[in-house]
Each structure stands twice: as structure tokens, then as C-alpha cells.
KELOLO-527354 format. One line per field, with one value per residue (C-alpha): z negated, y, x negated; residue in three letters. Coordinates in nm, 2 decimals, decimal comma. Layout:
REM residues N
z Z:...
y Y:...
x X:...
resn ALA:...
This chain:
REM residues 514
z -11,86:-12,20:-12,32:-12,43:-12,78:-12,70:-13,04:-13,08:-12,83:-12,81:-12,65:-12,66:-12,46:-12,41:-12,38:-12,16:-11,98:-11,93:-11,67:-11,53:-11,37:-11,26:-11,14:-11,11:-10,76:-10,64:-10,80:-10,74:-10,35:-10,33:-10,48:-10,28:-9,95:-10,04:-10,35:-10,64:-10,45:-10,60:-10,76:-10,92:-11,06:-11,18:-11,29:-11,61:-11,80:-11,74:-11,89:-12,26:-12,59:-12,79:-13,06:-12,76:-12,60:-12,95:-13,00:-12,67:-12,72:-12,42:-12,54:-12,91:-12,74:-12,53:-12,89:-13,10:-13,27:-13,16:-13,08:-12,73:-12,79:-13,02:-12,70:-12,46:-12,72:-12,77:-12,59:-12,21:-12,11:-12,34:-12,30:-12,43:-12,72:-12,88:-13,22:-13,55:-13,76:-13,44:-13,55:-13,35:-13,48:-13,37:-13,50:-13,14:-13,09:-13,10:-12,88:-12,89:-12,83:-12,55:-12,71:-12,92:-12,57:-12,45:-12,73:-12,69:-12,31:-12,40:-12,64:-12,37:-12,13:-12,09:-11,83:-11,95:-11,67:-11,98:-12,16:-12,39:-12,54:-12,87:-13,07:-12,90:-12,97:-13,38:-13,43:-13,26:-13,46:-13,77:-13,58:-13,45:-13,81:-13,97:-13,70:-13,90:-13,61:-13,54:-13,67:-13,76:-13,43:-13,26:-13,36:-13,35:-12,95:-12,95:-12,81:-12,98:-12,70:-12,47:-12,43:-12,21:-11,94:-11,97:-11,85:-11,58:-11,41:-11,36:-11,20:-10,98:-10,85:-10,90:-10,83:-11,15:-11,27:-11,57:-11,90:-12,03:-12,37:-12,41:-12,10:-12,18:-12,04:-12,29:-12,11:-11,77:-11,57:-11,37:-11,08:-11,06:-10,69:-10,46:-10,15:-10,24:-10,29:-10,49:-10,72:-10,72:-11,02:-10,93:-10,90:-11,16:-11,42:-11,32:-11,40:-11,74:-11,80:-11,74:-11,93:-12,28:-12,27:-12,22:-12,54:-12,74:-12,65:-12,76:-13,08:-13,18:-13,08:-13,33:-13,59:-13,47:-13,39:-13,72:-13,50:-13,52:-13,22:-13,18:-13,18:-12,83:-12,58:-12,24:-12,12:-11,84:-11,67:-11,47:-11,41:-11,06:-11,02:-10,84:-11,01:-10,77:-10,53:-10,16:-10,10:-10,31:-10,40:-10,63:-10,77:-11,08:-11,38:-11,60:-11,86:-11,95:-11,97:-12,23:-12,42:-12,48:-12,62:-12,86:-12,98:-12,85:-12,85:-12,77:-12,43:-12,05:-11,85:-11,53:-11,35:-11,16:-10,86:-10,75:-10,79:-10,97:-10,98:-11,17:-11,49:-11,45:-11,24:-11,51:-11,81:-11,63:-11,51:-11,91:-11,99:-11,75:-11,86:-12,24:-12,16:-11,96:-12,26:-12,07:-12,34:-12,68:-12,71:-12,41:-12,38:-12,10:-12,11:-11,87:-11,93:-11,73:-11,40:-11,35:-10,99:-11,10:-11,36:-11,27:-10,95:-10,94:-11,09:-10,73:-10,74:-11,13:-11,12:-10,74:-11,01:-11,31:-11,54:-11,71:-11,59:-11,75:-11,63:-11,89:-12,03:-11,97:-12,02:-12,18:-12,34:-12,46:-12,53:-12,69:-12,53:-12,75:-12,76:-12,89:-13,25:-13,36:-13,49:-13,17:-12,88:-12,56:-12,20:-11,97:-11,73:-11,57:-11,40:-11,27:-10,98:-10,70:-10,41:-10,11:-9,75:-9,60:-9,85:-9,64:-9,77:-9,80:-10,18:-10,20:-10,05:-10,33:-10,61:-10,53:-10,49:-10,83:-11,01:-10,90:-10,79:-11,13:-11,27:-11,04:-11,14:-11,49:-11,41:-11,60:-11,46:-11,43:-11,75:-11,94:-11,96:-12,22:-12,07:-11,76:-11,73:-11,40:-11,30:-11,66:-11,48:-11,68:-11,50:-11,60:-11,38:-11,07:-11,02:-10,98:-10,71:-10,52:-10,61:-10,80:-11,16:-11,07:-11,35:-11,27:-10,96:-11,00:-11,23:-10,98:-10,72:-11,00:-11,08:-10,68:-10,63:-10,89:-10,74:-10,44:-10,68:-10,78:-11,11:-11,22:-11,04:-10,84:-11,11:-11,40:-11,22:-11,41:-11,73:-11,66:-11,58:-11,91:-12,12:-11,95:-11,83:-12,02:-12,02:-11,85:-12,08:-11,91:-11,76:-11,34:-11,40:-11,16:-11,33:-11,60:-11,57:-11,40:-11,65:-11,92:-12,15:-12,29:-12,35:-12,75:-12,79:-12,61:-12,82:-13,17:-13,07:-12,99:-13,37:-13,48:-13,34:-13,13:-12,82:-12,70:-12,29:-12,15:-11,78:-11,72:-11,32:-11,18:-10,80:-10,61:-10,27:-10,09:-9,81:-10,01:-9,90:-9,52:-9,50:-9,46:-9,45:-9,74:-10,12:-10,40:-10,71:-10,99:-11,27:-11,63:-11,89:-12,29:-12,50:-12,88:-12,97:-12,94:-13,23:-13,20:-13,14:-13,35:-13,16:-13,15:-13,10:-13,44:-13,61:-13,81:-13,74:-14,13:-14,07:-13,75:-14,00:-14,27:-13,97:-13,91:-14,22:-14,31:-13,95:-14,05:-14,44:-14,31:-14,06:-14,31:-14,54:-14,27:-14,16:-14,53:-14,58:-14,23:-14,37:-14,67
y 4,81:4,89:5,14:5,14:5,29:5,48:5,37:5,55:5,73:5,87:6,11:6,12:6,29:6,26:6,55:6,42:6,77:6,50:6,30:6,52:6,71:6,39:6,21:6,43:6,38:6,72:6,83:6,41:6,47:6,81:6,65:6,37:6,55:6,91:6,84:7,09:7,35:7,72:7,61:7,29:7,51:7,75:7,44:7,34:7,72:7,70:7,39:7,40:7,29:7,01:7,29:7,51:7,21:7,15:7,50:7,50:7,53:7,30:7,03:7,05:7,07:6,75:6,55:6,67:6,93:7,20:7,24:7,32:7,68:7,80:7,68:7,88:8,21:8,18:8,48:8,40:8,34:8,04:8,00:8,34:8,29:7,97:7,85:7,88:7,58:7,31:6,98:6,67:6,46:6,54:6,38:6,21:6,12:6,26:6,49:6,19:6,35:6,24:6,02:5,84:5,81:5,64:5,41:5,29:5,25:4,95:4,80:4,80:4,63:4,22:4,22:4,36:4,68:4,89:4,97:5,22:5,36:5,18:5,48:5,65:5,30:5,30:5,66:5,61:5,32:5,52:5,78:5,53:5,32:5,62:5,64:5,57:5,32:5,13:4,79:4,57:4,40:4,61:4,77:4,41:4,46:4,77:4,68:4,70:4,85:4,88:5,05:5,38:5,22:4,92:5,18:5,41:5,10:4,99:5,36:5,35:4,99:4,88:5,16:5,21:5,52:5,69:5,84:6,12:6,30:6,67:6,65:6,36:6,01:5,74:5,46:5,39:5,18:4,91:4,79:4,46:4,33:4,39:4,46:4,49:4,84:4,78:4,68:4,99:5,14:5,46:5,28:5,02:5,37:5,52:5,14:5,09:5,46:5,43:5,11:5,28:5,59:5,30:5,14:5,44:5,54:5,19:5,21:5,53:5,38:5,10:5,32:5,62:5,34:5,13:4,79:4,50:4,42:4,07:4,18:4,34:4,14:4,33:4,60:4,80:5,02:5,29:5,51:5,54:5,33:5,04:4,71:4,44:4,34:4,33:4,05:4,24:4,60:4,69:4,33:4,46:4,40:4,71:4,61:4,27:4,41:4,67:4,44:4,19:4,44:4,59:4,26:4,22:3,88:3,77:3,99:3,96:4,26:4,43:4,73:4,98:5,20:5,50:5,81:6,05:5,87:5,55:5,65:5,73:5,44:5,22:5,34:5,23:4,90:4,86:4,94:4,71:4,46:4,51:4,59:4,23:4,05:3,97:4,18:4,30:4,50:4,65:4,92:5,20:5,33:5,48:5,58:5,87:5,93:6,02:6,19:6,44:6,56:6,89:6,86:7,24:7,36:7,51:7,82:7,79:7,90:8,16:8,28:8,34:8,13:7,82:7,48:7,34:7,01:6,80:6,59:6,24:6,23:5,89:5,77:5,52:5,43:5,16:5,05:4,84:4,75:5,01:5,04:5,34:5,55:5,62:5,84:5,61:5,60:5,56:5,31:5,35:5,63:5,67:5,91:5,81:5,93:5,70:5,68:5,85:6,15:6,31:6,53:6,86:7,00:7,04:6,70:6,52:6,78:6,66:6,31:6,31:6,55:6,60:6,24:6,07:6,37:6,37:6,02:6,07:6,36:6,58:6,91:7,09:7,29:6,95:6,89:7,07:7,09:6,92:6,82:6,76:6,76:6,98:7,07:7,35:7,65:7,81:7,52:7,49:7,89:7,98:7,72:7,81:7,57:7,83:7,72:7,41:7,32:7,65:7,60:7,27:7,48:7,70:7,44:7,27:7,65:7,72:7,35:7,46:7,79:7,58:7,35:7,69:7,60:7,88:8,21:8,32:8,63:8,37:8,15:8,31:8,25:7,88:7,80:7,95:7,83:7,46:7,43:7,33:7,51:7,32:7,16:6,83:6,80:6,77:6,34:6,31:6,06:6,19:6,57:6,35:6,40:6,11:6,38:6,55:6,25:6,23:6,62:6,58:6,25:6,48:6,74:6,49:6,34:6,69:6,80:7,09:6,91:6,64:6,56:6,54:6,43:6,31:6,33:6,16:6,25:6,13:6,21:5,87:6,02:6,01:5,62:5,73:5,47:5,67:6,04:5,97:6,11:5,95:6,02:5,88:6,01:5,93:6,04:6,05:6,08:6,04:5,65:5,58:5,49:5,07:4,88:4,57:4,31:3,98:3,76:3,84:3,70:3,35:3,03:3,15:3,53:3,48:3,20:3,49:3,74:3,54:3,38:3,77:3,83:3,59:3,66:4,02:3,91:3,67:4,00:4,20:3,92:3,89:4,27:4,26:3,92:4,15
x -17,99:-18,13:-18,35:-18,67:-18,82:-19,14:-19,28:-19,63:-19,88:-20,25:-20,43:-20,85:-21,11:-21,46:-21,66:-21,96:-22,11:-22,44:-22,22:-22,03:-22,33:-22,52:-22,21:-21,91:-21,85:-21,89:-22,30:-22,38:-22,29:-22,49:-22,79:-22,80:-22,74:-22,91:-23,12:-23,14:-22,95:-22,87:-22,53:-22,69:-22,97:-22,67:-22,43:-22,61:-22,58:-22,20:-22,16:-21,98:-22,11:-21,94:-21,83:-21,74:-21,53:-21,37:-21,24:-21,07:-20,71:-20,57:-20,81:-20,67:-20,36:-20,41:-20,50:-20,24:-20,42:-20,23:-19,86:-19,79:-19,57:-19,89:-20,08:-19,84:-19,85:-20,22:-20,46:-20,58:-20,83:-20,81:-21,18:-21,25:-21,04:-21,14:-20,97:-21,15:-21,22:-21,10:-21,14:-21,25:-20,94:-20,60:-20,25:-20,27:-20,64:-21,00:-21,26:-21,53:-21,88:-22,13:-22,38:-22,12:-21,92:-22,23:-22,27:-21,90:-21,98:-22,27:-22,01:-21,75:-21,99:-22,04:-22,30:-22,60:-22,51:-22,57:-22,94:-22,97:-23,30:-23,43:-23,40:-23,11:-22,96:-23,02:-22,95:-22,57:-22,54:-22,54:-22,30:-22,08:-22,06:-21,91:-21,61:-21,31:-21,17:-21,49:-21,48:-21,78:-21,67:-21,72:-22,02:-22,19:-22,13:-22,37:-22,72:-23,06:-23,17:-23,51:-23,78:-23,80:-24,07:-23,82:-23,50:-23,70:-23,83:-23,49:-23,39:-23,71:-23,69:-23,34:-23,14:-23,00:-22,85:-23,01:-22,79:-22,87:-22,82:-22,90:-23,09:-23,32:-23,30:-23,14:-23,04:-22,92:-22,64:-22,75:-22,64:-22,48:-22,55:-22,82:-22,61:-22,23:-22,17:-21,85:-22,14:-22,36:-22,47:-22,25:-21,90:-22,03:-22,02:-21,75:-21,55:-21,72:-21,64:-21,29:-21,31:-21,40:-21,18:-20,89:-21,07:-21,11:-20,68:-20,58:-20,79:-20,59:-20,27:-20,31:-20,33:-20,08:-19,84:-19,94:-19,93:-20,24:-20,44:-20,30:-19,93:-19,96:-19,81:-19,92:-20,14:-20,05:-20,36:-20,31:-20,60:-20,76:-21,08:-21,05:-21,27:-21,36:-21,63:-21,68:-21,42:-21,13:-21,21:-20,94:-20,86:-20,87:-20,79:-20,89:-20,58:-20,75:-21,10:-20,98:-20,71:-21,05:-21,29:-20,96:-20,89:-20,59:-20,61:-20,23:-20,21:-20,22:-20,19:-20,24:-20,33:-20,13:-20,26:-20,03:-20,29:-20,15:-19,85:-19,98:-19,88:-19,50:-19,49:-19,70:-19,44:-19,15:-19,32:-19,43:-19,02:-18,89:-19,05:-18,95:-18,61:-18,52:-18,71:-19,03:-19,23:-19,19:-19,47:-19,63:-19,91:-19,96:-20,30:-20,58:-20,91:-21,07:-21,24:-21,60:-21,60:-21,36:-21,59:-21,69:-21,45:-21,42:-21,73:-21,86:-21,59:-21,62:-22,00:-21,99:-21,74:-21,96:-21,67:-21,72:-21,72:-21,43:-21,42:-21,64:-21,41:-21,28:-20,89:-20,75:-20,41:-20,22:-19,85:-19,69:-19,33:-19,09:-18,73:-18,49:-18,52:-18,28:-18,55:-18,80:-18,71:-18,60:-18,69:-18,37:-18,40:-18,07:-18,14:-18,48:-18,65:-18,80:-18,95:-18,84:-19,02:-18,71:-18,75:-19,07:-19,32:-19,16:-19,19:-18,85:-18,70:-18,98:-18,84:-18,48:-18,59:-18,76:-18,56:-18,19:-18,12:-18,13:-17,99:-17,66:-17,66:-17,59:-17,33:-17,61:-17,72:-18,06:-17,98:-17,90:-18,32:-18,46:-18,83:-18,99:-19,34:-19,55:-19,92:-19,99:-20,36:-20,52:-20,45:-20,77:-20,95:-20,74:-20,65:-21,04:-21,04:-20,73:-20,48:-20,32:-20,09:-19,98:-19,76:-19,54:-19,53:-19,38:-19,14:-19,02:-18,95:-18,73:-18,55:-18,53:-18,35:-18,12:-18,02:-17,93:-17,76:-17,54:-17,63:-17,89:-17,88:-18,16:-18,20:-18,25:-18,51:-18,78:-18,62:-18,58:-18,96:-18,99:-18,77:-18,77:-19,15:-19,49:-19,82:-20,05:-20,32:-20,46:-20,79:-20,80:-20,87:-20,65:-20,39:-20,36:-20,19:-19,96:-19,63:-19,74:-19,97:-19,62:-19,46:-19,64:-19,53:-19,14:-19,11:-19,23:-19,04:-18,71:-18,77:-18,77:-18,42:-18,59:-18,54:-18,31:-18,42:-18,70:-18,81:-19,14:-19,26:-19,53:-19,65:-19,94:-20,15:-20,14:-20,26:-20,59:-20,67:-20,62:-20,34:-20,04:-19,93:-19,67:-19,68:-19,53:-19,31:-19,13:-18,99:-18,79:-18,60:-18,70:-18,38:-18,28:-18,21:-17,85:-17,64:-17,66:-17,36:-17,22:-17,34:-17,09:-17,37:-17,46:-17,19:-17,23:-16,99:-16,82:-16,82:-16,59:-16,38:-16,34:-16,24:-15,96:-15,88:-15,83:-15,66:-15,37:-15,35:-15,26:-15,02:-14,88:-14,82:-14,68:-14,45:-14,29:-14,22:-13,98:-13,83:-13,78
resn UNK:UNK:UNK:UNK:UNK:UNK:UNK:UNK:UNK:UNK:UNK:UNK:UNK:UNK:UNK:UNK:UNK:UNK:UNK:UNK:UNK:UNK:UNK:UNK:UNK:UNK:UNK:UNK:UNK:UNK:UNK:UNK:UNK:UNK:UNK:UNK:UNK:UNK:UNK:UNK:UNK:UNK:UNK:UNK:UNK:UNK:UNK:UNK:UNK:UNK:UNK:UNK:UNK:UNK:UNK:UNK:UNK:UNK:UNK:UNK:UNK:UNK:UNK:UNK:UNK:UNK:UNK:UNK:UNK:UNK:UNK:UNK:UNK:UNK:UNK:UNK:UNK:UNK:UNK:UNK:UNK:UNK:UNK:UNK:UNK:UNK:UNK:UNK:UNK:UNK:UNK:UNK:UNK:UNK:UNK:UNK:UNK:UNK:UNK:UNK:UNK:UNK:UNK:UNK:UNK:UNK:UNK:UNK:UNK:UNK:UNK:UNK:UNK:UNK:UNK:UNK:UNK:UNK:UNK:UNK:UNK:UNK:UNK:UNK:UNK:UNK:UNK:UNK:UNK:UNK:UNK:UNK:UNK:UNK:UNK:UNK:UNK:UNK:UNK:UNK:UNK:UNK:UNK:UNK:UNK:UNK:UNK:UNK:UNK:UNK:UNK:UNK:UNK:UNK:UNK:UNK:UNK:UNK:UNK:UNK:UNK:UNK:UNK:UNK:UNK:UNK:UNK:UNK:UNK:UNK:UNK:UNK:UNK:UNK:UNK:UNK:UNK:UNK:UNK:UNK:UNK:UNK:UNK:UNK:UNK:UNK:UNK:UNK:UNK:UNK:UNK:UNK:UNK:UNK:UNK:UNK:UNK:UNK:UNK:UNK:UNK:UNK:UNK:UNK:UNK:UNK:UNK:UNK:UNK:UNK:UNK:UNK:UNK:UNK:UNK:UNK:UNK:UNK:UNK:UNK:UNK:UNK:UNK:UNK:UNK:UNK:UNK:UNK:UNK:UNK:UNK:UNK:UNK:UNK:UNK:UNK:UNK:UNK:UNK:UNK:UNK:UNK:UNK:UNK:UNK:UNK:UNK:UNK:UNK:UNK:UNK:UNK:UNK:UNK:UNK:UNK:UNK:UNK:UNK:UNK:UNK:UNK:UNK:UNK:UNK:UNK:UNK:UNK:UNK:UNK:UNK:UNK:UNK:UNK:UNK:UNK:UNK:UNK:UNK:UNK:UNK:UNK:UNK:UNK:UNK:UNK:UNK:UNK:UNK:UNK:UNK:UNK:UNK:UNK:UNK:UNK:UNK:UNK:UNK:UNK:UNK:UNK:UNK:UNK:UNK:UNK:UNK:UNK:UNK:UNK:UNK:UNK:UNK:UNK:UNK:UNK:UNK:UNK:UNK:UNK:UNK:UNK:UNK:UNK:UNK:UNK:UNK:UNK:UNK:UNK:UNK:UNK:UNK:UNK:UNK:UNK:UNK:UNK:UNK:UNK:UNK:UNK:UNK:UNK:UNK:UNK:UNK:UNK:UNK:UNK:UNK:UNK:UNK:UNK:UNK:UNK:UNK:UNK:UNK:UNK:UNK:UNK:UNK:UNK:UNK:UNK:UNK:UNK:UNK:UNK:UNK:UNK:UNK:UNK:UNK:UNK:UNK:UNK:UNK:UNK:UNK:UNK:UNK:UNK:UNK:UNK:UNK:UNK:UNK:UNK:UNK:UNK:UNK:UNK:UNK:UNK:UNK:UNK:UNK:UNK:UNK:UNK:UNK:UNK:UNK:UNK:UNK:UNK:UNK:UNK:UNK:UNK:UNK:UNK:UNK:UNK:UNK:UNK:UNK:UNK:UNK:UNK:UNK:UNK:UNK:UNK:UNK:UNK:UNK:UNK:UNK:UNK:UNK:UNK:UNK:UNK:UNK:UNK:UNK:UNK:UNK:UNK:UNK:UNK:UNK:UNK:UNK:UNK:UNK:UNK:UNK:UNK:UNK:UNK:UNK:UNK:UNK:UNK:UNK:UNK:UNK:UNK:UNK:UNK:UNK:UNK:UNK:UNK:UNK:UNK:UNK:UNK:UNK:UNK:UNK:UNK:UNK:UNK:UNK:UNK:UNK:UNK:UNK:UNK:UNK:UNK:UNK:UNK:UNK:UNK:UNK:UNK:UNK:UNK:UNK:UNK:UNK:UNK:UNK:UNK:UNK:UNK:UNK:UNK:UNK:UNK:UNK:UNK:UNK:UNK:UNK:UNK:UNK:UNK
């Protein structure tokens, strides 16, 4: 099997506070079953700033703007110690503010579900013209817009949802069926959302990976909303819709649906298909998830700490055949997480992680750093789910002292020296392993690193369809040296092989005659 070059990656957010507390899942189900409760009174005040959201140091991580041992050395709590001088653009991607979000949200959309306000409309024009990615393509797809009486009519007698920008109404999302609730303004959102943080990934890949729209040959999409309508609720296809508004002219592509899991699972469907030929250039990407905006925010405000979750989490990479230069995925042996492997954290840890591992006659100490569900621990320990990423660690050191192949007394040493800090936003997919392939494939090209293992792992029992979770996982490794490939050599390049072949036997021949 042959391995695939990783040949180029990026990494955006959007910082949209505006959305996250009308439609994050958790304040859009207080208010619609308890109203304008205590904590949603409380919720706005603990919402950050753009500037605020730019100087947080797991978000400049998560772009490329900050390397991930300054991130691991820099003073906690990271959102009391926020960088000087942050910058919106990273090496990998961009922090994209809200109302520029919202105008790339009515370019992304081909129905008319998105009306912005006249003036809102000409103002992020301007903004949106002096974004060094957008083309006059697309900014030809941004609306004129409507009037305001136009936009709260639709919210009072079509159900539409309004948009807001610094707490006034701009625009709204309307619905696109009067019955189908796979249609409903709400889902409808959360879709075109998802939609144009996939968008705004691929743009930076183009330019990160220096490739033209038309020379992708496949999308793959792996985020978590689910696009259809009441006959087929997750027909998809998110990879299309994205591919068509980035120009990508030349490409087909589908979607993948694993929860947290998609993504691993997405970059080894992607390298599959390059590596038997199918595809020569193939894109992994997934744009964000509205309802787990502001997931956490309830133990985040009885707590008096901010609410962290405003940002939508996209990425993109691009997948290509082995080219010598670009680290490579290994495809021969890959993790898994089988039915028979139940749901205990250590049978998924030696599914995922020892399995391919004992395949390659490699050992725990033979991966340089591992990276799983890299949630911000500043979110998820206010809420009780404690550090993930180190705990993910620690089952990986404790598998390896029953391995006998680090002592118990070193196990602390190992999450240190082989774990990430986590620095991805609770989207759900997107923690989910795939964030630290950009840094583990700099750091490979830099000689401080040479193995990586990426591991995806996902609730199915989410979709009340089985009691099962899921896993995969993959290795990043230097390119190998190539071989000399016979198929290369011409008809007269094999006829000078042997013309020289016999001239030197010839030679040889006369000297023992002699």
C-alpha cells in the first residue's frame, strides 16, 4: 500500500458570540422552554470580545499563530493571560470576525435562505473586499440586501431566525419549507454555517498549499450536520456545496458522518482513495457546529468564568501522492476500533493505539507525540469533564505499563513528553486528532519530530442506534527515500543496460582467456 503526502493544511475560526447565544444549543433550549432565565440574563457579560478572542492563546494556537510548546509553557489561566499584539492571520488560517462571518454565510447560500440588512450589507462589502482571499467571485455572490421591515416580517410570520451583530438585528435565515423540519430556519443555519467555515478552510488551503481551485479532484466533508430533507435527513452532500462556491470546478465529493470520529475516518477515506489512483488531489475539510456554541456556558457563568465557546472550528487538508518532500500518512497499518472491542477505555485505547503499533513491530516509545480529542481544558474542566486530552494521555502511558514498556514511575513523564496541550474548541469533530496534524507535519519537516499518531473517537451512542463508540487512528511519518522504479525505464535505456551488461562480460571473459 502506498503512502500518502499530506501536502498543505488550514485551520480558521470564526468568532461569532452573536450566535452562539441565540442558537448555541444550550441558551436556544432555555429560552424556548424557560424564557430570559437568570443564566441567559448573565450569559451576554461573559461573552468575549473579538480583540479578547484574538489574544487567546489556544485560538492563536489552533491558526498557526502560536507554536504549541509556547502554548503548553504559557501562564494558566490562558484567558487571564492573553498575548500582546495577536494577530487575526496565522501561518495556518485566520480568527474571521462575526459580521464578516455573516457576510460569507449569504455568499455561501443559493436559495435566497439568507437576507441581510441594506446597510449591514454595503458596509461588509467594503470589509469583506479588503480580505486578501476574497475574489471578485465571490464577492459578486454577496446580496444587496433588504430592508429591516422586509427581515422582521419574515421572523414574525415565517418563522425565520434573525442575525444579529453587536446585539442588533441584521438579517435573518429563512426557512426553506413550511412543514419539513429538516427545513426549519434553525437546522437550515446551523447547515449554511457549517457550509462557510468549510469555505473559508478551503480558501486558506489554496493558498497554504499553493494549488488552483480547479486542480482539486475530490472533497471529502466530515463535520456533523446532517443536510437533507424529510425523505433523507442526512443525504448530504456538504463536500459538493463547498467545492461549488470555492471554485473547484473539476471535483466531486462526499461527506462522512462518524461524530467525533469523522475526521480520522475522512483522512484515511481521502488517502485511500489517492493511494489506489482514484484521486490525485483530495481535500478533507469541515466547517463548524452551531449547537455546540456556548455548549458549556451554564457551569461557565454559576462559575463567574468566561464563556469560551464562541468560535466556529473549521479545517482543511489537501491529500496527494507521495512526493518525497511532505510528511506521509501510513496506510498499512491503521487503528480501528471494531464491534468486538467494547466500550471499555482501555480495550478502545489498545484498539486504536497498540494494534497498529504491534503491527509495525514499533513500540509506545517509538511515537513522538499523540493527539486525541485536544478540547480546551479551560472549557471542559469547569463543566466536569475534567482535561480530556491528558486523560487520553494517561490511558495511552497506563496501556504501556501493561505493555512492560514504560514503568509505572515514568507514566507522568510520558504524558508529558509524548501528549499535546489541548487547544481546540468543543465543535465536537474537530478536537477530534485532525487539529495537530498542520503542527506534527511542521514539526516532522523540521527534524524535531519524526511519528506522529492521530486518533479519532466518537459517541455513536449519540443517534440512539447502538450503545457502541468508534475510533480510528493513523500514523504521520517523514517521506521515504523513493525507489527506482523499472516501469520508468525507456525501450533504449534497458538496450544500453545490456549492451553495457555484455561489453563488461565480454571484458571479463578476455582477462581469464588471458
Amino acid at each position: 500500500m502506498s503512502n500518502v503526502a499530506v501536502k498543505g493544511y488550514a485551520y480558521c475560526l470564526n468568532h461569532v458570540p452573536e450566535l452562539a447565544l441565540h442558537y448555541g444549543n444550550t441558551p436556544y433550549v432555555e429560552r424556548k422552554t424557560k424564557g430570559e432565565s437568570e443564566f441567559l440574563k448573565q450569559l451576554p457579560g461573559t461573552l468575549q470580545r473579538f480583540e479578547e478572542a484574538l489574544a487567546y492563546p489556544a485560538n492563536q494556537a489552533y491558526i498557526g499563530g502560536m507554536d504549541l510548546n509556547a502554548l503548553e509553557a504559557h501562564p494558566q489561566p490562558w484567558y487571564s493571560h492573553r498575548l500582546e499584539g495577536a494577530s487575526r492571520f496565522g501561518k495556518y488560517g485566520e480568527i474571521m470576525p462575526e459580521d464578516e462571518f455573516l457576510g460569507l454565510l449569504d455568499m455561501c447560500d443559493v436559495f435566497d435562505l439568507v437576507w441581510l440588512e441594506e446597510s449591514f450589507a454595503t458596509r461588509i462589502r467594503e470589509k469583506l473586499a479588503a480580505h486578501p482571499l476574497m475574489t471578485p467571485a465571490l464577492l459578486a455572490r454577496l446580496e444587496k440586501g433588504h430592508t429591516s421591515e422586509e427581515i422582521r416580517g419574515e421572523a414574525e410570520t415565517h418563522h425565520a431566525l434573525l442575525l444579529y451583530s453587536e446585539g442588533v438585528p441584521v438579517g435573518c435565515v429563512r426557512q426553506g419549507h413550511d412543514v419539513d423540519e429538516c427545513l426549519e430556519a434553525y437546522v437550515l443555519l446551523e447547515n449554511l454555517a457549517c457550509k462557510a467555515g468549510g469555505v473559508l478552510a478551503l480558501l486558506h488551503l489554496f493558498k497554504n498549499a499553493d494549488i488552483a481551485p480547479e486542480d482539486v479532484d475530490f472533497v471529502v466533508e466530515c463535520s456533523e450536520e446532517a443536510a437533507g430533507d424529510m425523505n433523507q435527513r442526512g443525504g448530504g452532500n456538504f463536500a459538493k456545496a463547498v467545492a461549488e462556491i470555492a471554485g473547484c470546478v473539476n471535483a466531486s465529493g462526499f461527506d462522512v458522518r462518524a461524530f467525533c470520529a469523522g475526521p480520522v475516518n475522512a483522512m484515511i477515506a481521502g488517502a485511500s482513495q489517492v493511494a489506489a489512483g482514484a484521486r490525485k488531489n483530495c481535500v478533507v475539510l469541515a466547517g463548524g457546529a452551531v449547537p455546540k456554541l456556548c455548549m458549556n456556558s451554564r457551569d461557565h457563568v454559576k462559575k463567574g468564568l468566561p464563556s469560551l465557546e464562541d468560535c466556529l472550528g473549521n479545517f482543511a487538508v489537501l491529500l496527494t501522492p507521495e512526493d518525497g518532500v511532505s510528511p506521509v500518512i501510513r496506510l498499512d497499518a491503521l487503528g480501528k476500533h471494531t464491534v468486538a472491542a467494547g466500550a471499555a477505555p482501555q480495550a478502545i485505547t489498545g484498539a486504536l493505539v497498540w494494534d497498529p503499533l504491534e503491527k509495525l513491530g514499533l513500540g509506545f516509545s517509538d511515537v513522538d507525540k499523540y493527539a486525541a480529542e485536544l478540547q480546551i481544558p479551560e472549557i471542559t474542566v469547569p463543566a466536569g469533564a475534567g482535561n480530556v486530552p491528558e486523560a487520553n494521555f494517561k490511558m495511552i502511558a497506563a496501556l504501556a505499563v501493561m505493555k512492560k514498556q514504560l514503568e509505572k514511575g515514568d507514566m507522568n513523564d510520558f504524558v508529558k513528553k509524548r501528549g499535546v496541550p489541548g487547544f481546540a474548541h468543543t465543535q465536537g469533530h474537530i478536537p477530534s486528532g485532525v487539529p495537530f496534524v498542520g503542527h506534527a507535519c511542521d514539526w516532522i519537516k523540521e527534524g524535531r519530530i519524526r511519528r506522529a499518531m492521530i486518533i479519532g473517537k466518537g459517541s455513536l451512542f449519540l443517534a440512539r442506534l447502538t450503545n457502541l463508540s468508534d475510533g480510528a487512528s493513523f500514523l504521520l511519518e517523514p517521506p521515504q527515500a523513493k525507489k527506482a522504479s523499472v516501469e520508468s525505464l525507456t525501450k533504449e535505456d534497458v538496450k544500453a543496460l545490456l549492451l553495457e551488461a555484455l561489453s563488461d562480460l565480454a571484458a571479463s571473459l578476455g582477462k581469464q582467456e588471458a
